[in-house]
N, C-alpha and C positions, 0 to 999 in steps of 0.2 A: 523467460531466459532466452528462447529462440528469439525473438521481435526487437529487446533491448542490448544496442550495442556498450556495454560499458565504459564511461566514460564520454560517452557523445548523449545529445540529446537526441530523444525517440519517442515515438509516435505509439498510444497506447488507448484501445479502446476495450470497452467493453465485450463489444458485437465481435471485436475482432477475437478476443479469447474464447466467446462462445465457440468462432468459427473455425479455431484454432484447434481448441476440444474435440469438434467435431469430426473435424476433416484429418488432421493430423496424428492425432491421439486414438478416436475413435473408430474412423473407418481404416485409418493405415497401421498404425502400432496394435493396438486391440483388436480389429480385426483379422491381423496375423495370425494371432495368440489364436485367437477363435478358430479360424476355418480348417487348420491344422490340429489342436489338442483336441478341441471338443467332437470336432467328428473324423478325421482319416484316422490319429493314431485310436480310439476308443473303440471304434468302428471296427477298423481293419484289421486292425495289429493289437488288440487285446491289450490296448493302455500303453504299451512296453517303446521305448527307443529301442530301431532298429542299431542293428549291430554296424558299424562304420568300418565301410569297404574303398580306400581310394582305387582299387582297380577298376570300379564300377562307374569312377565318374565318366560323364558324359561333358561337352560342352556348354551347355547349362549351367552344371553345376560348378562348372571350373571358374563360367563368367558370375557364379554369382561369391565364392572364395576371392577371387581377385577384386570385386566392389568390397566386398569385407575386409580384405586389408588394407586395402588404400582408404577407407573408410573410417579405421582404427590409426590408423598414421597419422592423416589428416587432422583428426580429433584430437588425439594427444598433442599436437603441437600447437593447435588454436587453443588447448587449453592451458598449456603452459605459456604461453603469450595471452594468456589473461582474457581470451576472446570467447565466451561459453556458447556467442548466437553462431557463430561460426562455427564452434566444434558439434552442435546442432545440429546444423547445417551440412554437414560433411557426415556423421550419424545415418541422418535422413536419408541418405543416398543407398544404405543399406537396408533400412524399410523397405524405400520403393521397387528395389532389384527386389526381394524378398516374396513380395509381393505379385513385383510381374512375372518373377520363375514361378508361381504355385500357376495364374494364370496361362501360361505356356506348358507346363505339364499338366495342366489338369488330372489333381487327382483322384478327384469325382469319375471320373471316367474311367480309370487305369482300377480303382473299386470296382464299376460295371462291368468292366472285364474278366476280372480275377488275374490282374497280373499285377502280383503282390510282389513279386524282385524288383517292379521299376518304384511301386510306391514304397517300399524300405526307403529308396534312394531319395526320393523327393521328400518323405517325412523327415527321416537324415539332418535331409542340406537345410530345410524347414526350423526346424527344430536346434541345429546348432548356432546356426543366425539368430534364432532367439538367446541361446544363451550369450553372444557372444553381444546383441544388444543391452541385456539387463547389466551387463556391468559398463558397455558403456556409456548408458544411460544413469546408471544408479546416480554420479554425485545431483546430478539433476533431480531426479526422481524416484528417491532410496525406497517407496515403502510401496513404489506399484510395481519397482524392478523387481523385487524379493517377492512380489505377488504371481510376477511373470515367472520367479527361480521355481518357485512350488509348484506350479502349474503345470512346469515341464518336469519337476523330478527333483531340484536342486536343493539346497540349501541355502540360507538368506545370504549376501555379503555382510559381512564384517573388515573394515580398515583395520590393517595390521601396519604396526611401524617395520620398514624395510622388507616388505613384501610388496610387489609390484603384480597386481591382480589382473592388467591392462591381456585384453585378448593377441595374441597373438600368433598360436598355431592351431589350424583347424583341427577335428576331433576329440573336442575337449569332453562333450558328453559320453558318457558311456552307455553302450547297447545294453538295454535288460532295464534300462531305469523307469523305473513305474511313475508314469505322469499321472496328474490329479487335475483334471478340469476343474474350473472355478467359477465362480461369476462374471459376467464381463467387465474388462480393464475399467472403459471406460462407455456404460448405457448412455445410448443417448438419450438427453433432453429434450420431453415433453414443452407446449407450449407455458402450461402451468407450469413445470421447474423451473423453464424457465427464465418467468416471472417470477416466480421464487427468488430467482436467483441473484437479478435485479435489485429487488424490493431489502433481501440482506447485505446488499452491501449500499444502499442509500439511495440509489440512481432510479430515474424512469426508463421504464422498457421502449426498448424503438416503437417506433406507431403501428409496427406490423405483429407485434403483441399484444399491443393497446388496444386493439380495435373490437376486443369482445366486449369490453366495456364502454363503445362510446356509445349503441343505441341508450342504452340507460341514463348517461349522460347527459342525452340529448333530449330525453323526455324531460330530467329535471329541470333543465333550464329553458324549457318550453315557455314564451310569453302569456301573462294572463292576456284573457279574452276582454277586448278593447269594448266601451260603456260607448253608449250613445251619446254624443254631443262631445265626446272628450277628447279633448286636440292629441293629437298623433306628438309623439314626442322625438325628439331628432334623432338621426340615427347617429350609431360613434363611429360608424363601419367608417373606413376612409377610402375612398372614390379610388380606383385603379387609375394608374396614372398612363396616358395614350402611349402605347408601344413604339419603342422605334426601329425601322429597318436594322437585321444584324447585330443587337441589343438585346444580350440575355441576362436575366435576373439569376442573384447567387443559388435560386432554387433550382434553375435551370442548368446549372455547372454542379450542382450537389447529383444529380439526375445522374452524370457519371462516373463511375466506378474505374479510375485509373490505379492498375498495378504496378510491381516494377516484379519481374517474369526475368525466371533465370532457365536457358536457352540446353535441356538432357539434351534432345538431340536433333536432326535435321535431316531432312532428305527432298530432293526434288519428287514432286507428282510426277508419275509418267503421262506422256503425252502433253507436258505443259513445259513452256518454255518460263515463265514466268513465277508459278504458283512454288512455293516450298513449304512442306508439312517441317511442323515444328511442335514438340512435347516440351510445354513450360510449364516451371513449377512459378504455382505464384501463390506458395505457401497452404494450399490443399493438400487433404489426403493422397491423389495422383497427378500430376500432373496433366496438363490439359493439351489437346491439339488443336492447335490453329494454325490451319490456311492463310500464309502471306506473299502478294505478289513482287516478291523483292527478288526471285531468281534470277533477275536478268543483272543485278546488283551484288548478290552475295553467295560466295559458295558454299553449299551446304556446312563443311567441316570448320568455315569460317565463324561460323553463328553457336556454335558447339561449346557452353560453358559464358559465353556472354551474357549482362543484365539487360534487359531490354523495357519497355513502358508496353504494359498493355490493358485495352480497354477488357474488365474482367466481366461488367453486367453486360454486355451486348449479347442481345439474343441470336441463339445459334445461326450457323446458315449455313446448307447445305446445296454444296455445288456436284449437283446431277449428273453434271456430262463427266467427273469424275468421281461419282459415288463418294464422296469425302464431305465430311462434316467440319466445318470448322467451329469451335468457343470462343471467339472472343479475337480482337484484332490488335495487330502489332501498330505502333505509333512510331510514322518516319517524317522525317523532312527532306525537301528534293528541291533543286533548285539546279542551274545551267549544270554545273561540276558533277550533276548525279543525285545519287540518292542514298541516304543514313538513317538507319536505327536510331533513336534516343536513350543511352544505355549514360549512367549515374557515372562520374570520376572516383568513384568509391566502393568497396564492394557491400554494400545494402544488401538486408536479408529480401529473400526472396516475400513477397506478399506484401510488404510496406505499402502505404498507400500513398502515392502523389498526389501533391497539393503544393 
């Protein structure tokens, strides 16, 4: 549902759902669920939602209420415009804040301490974002959202005619409610599952799953040992054909992994006239930073929500003389007039792959 835009033709892989599973489902939605019920509230707080104080909120928490409604707005109207990868899309945006407020308050720490007033708050804001994802997630995903209701204390949804269940004001959970840790949303898969996972729906596993099986393989079809006197028989191999300058094979264009990376946020490196950090999502559990030297071209707040093409397999690279790591490179063309981003005339989900 996130990947396929309705109505248009869309690009759908295997690998891509695994990674999809993985990164999105499992290490951002799931691991939500996890790093909050199963150990601060169980831990700290004797299972219980903390009681809901707005005079307590902080700027965190405020920023992360304001991603939550725009997030719930957003959603409802892509899906009333028939559009579910979009309302997805816009969903997601409330994971990821979600996610990066527990990282910014760390509340592993605020436990080390014993100041249990600021972790009420951060289990709180934690914990209502979850509720306020399970429904609006549910039409999507009715039986892992109601997995998430229980988890936190709730009860399953049920579709009611002329009840509108859509979230819309914060502190819908109530303090005292006894959450129930569960199994994980969504474990990840072993290399065995999955293969598994492959093999039940009919398809061959990439070669990077393949590969325990090809020693075996390759002993069977090892040639008998050639007799004396007995002509060598021809080979069927076909001859590599001479290279040419600047001429590369479709095996060579498969080698990389182009995204299409939609542009959280921006900022100049300090001390570089040139270089702009940039947090793109390109359909992972977090979005990713990458260093592009386009500042001398584009303002920060200009690149803010744009789609943009980037290469996803290029191996990290990390530039020293400002401590900053970059994942992966943004794709520009430049010519006398300047220099341009490659960004779609259409709004593509984030993570599609170009070709």
């Amino acid at each position: 549902m996130r990947a396929v835009a309705l109505g248009s033709d869309s690009d759908f892989s295997h690998a891509n759902l695994l990674a999809r599973y993985h990164g999105d489902l499992g290490n951002g939605l799931g691991n939500l669920l996890n790093r909050m019920v199963a150990s601060i509230v169980q831990k700290d707080l004797g299972g219980l939602v903390p009681r809901f104080d707005e005079a307590k909120l902080g700027e965190l928490e405020r920023g992360v209420i304001v991603t939550a409604e725009r997030s719930a707005a957003a959603a409802a109207q892509h899906l009333a415009n028939v559009a579910p990868h979009r309302a997805l899309e816009s969903i997601w945006e409330l994971v990821l804040a979600a996610n990066k407020y527990i990282d910014q308050t760390a509340p592993w720490a605020l436990s080390k301490k014993g100041d249990i007033a600021s972790l009420e708050v951060v289990a709180y804001t934690v914990l209502e974002s979850l509720r306020w994802l399970s429904v609006m997630l549910w039409p999507v995903m009715p039986g892992k959202c109601d997995d998430i209701r229980e988890q936190i204390g709730l009860p399953p949804l049920m579709p009611t005619e002329a009840v509108d269940r859509w979230p819309s004001a914060w502190g819908g959970i109530a303090g005292g409610t006894r959450t129930k840790p569960g199994a994980p949303l969504f474990p990840r898969l072993d290399e065995d599952q999955q293969r598994g996972f492959y093999e039940r729906l009919g398809v061959s596993p990439p070669d990077a799953l393949a590969k325990k099986d090809a020693p075996q393989k390759k002993a069977e079809k090892a040639p008998k040992e050639k007799k004396v006197g007995e002509s060598a028989a021809p080979s069927v191999a076909t001859e590599k054909k001479p290279s040419i300058p600047g001429v590369i094979t479709i095996d060579d264009l498969d080698k990389v992994e182009l995204r299409l990376g939609l542009v959280k946020s921006a900022e100049r490196v300090p001390k570089s006239d040139k270089l702009l950090e940039l947090s793109v999502d390109i359909g992972e559990g977090e979005p990713r930073t990458i260093l592009a030297g386009i500042g001398e071209h584009y303002a920060p707040e200009a690149l803010v929500g744009k789609r943009i093409a980037v290469v996803a397999n290029l191996a990290p690279r990390t530039f020293a003389k400002f401590g900053k790591t970059s994942h992966g490179m943004v794709i520009a063309a430049s010519d006398a007039n300047g220099l341009s981003v490659l960004s779609p005339d259409k709004d593509i989900t984030p993570g599609a792959r170009l070709k």
